[in-house]
N, C-alpha and C positions, 0 to 999 in steps of 0.2 A: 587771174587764175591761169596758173601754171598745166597742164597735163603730160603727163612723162607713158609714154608708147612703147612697150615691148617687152621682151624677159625679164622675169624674176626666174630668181635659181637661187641655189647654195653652192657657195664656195667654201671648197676644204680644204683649209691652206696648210702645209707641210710643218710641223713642228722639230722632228728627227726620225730619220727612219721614215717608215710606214706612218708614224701619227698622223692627225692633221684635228686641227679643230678648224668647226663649220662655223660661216659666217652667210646672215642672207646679201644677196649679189643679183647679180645682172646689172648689164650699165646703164638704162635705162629704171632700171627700181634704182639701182644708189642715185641715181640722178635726180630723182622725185623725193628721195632723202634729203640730198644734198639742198633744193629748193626748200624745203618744207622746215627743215632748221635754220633757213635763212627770215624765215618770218612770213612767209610768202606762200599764201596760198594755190593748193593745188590738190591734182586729183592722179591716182598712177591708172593706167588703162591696161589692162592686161588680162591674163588667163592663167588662174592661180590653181593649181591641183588641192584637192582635201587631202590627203594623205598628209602625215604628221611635220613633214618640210613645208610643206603647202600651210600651214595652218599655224607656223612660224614666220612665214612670212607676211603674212597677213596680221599678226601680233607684232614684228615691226613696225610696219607701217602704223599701225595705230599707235604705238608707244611714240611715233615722230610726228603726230598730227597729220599725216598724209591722208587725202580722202580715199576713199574705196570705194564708193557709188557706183565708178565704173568698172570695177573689177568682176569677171566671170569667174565663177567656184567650178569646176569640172573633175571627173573621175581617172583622167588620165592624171599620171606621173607626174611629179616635179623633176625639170633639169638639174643634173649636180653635175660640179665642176669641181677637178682638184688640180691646187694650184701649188707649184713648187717653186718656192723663194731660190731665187741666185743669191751668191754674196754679194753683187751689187744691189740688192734691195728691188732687181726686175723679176720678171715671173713668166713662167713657163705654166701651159692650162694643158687638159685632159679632159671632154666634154663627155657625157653621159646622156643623151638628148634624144635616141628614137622613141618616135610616137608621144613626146611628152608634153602636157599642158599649154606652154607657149610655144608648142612649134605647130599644134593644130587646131589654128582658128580656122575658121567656115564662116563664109561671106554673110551669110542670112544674119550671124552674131552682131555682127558689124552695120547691117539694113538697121536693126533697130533698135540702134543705140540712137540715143540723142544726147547731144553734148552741151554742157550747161552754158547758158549765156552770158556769164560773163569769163567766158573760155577767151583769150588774149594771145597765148603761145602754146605752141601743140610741140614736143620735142620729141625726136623716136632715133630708133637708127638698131647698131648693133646685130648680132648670129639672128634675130626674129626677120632680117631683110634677106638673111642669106638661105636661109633653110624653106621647104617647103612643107605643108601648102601654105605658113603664112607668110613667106616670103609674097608671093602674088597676091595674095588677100589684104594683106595689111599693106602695101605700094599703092593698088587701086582704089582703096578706103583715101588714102592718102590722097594721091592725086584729084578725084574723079570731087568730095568731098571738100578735104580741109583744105584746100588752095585757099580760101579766103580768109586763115589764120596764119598769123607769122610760125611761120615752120623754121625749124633746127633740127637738123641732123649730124646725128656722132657715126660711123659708118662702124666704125672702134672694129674692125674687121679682123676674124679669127680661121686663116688661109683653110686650115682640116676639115672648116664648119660649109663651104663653100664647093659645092658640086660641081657647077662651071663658070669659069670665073669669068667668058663671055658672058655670058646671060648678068653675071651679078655688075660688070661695069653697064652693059647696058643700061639697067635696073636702074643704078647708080648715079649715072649722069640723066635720066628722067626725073627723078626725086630731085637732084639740083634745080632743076628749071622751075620749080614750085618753090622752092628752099629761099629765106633770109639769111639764113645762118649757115654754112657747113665748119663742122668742126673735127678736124681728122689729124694724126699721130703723124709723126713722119713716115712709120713703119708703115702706114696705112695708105701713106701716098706713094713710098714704094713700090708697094703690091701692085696697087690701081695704078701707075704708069713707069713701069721702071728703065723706058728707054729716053723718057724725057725730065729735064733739069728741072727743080725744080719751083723756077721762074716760070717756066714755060704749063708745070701742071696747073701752077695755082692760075695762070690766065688761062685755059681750060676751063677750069669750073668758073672760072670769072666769066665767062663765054656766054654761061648758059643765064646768065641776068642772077646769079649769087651776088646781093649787098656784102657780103663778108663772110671771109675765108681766116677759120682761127688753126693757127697749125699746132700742136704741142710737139718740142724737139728734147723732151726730155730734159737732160743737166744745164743744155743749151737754153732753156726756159719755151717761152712762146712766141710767134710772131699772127700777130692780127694784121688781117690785109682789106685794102675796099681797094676801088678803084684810083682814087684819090692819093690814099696814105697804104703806107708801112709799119709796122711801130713792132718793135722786138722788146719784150718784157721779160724781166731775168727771173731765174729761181726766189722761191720766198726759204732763202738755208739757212733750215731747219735739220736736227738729225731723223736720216731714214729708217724707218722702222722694215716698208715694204714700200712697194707705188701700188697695190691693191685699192680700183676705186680714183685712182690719183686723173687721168683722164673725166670719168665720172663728177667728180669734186670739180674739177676746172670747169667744166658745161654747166654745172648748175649755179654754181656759182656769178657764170656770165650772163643765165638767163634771168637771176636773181636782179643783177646791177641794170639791166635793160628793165624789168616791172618796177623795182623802188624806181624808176625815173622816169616811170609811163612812156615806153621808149616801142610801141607796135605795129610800126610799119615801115615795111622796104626804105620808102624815102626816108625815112628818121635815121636806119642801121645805115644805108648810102651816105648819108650825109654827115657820121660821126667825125671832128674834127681832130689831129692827131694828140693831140691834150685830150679827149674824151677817150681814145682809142687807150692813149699811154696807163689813164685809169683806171679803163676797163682790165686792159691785161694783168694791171697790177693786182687790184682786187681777187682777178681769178686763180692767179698765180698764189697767191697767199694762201687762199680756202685750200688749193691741192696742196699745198707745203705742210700746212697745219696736218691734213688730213694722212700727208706721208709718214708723220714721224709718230703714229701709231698703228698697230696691226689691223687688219684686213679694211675695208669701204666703212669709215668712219668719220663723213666728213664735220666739219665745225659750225658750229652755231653763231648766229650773228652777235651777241656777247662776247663767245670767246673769238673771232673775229676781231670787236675792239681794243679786247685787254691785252692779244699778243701780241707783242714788239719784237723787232730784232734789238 
């Protein structure tokens, strides 16, 4: 059992002009997507507004098998987000988000939740670490809590959404210290250290006892790092439609290839061999490819996973 931590939203992606048609988003929901078409059970956690966005996205998730047990229904607002395609197929956001649904969890929500037992992997990150009050509520759930499940985190960080961006490295490098997994953008490692190489950032968060640092560098593909190994994994090219979701697609993807291989603990992720490392990247690199060369967070199923070739 997979569980994917943090915002669900709609994204309104740019068609011409003014249009835009909505797709459900946040990078933790496409992420619980992304796992859940992989074959691979799992549960999204979250705080879903009733309102009519709210109640699409909770019709996704069920249209993908995603479980919803632990999802909270509340009266505040769904976040929406519109999102404007470049010609290179990257994207520019616009966030919508006071007072809404997943920006205000309350700690008490959280006391008495209890998480299903055969929970294996807990993956969170995303604007729900950077915003308050559940930026502090959901870190301390985290911390204080789920330390004793292999934790992932995508930081996927959106600079507008981020009040002080002390407080949020802070934030930041405490979640590593509990974390197997961190998986962050290059644009993400720029924010979070921009006066240091970045040899030097990724031994940082190696610092903090992170088994593995998955970088995505976009057209440059991936590089996965342990202590141990290196391994640079190339684009899976494909034509782009958008990269909506494409960050998204690659974490879930990688926490998929870690459960088909019963793969849930520190020592197991430390000790990936660089032939294990080269497979994993490829794997996840593929699901984002797939996922890029159609419109908005649409990631691939483990079928069409095996029928596509280059």
């Amino acid at each position: 059992m997979i569980i994917s931590l943090g915002e669900g939203l709609i994204d309104f992606v740019s068609q011409k002009g003014l249009e835009f048609i909505g797709f459900p988003g946040g990078s933790p929901y496409n992420t619980s997507v992304a796992i859940a078409r992989m074959g691979i059970p799992g549960q999204y956690l979250g705080r879903v507004s009733t309102d009519l966005f709210g109640n699409q996205l909770m019709d996704h998730l069920n249209k993908n098998s995603v479980g919803t047990k632990l999802v909270i229904r509340t009266d505040e607002s769904s976040t929406l987000s519109f999102v404007q395609k470049q010609n290179d197929g990257q994207a520019k956001y616009a966030f919508f988000a006071n007072q809404t649904a997943d920006k205000s969890w309350r700690k008490g929500e959280l006391d008495q939740l209890s998480l299903p037992g055969d929970t294996r992997i807990i993956h969170f990150g995303s604007i729900s670490l950077s915003q308050e009050p559940c930026g502090t509520v959901l870190s301390d759930f985290l911390i204080k809590r789920c330390s004793g499940y292999l934790l992932s985190f995508d930081p996927n960080i959106r600079p507008s959404l981020v009040p002080d961006k002390g407080v949020y490295i802070k934030r930041f490098e405490e979640l590593c210290k509990v974390c197997s997994i961190v998986k962050l953008s290059d644009e993400d490692f720029e924010w979070l250290y921009p006066s240091m190489n970045l040899d030097a950032g990724v031994a940082r968060i190696l610092s903090y006892g992170v088994p593995l640092v998955a970088l995505t560098e976009g057209k440059k593909g991936a590089r996965l790092i342990t202590k141990d190994h290196t391994v640079t994994s190339p684009l899976f090219d494909l034509p782009v439609a958008d990269t909506i979701g494409a960050g998204d697609t690659f974490h879930g993807a990688m926490l998929s290839w870690f459960h088909l291989r019963g793969l849930f603990t520190r020592d197991e992720i430390s000790s990936l061999s660089r032939d294990e490392l080269t497979e994993l990247g490829d794997f996840a690199n593929k699901a984002a490819g797939i996922n890029c060369s159609r419109s908005g967070a649409n990631p691939p199923t483990r079928d069409e996973m095996e029928s596509i070739q280059l």
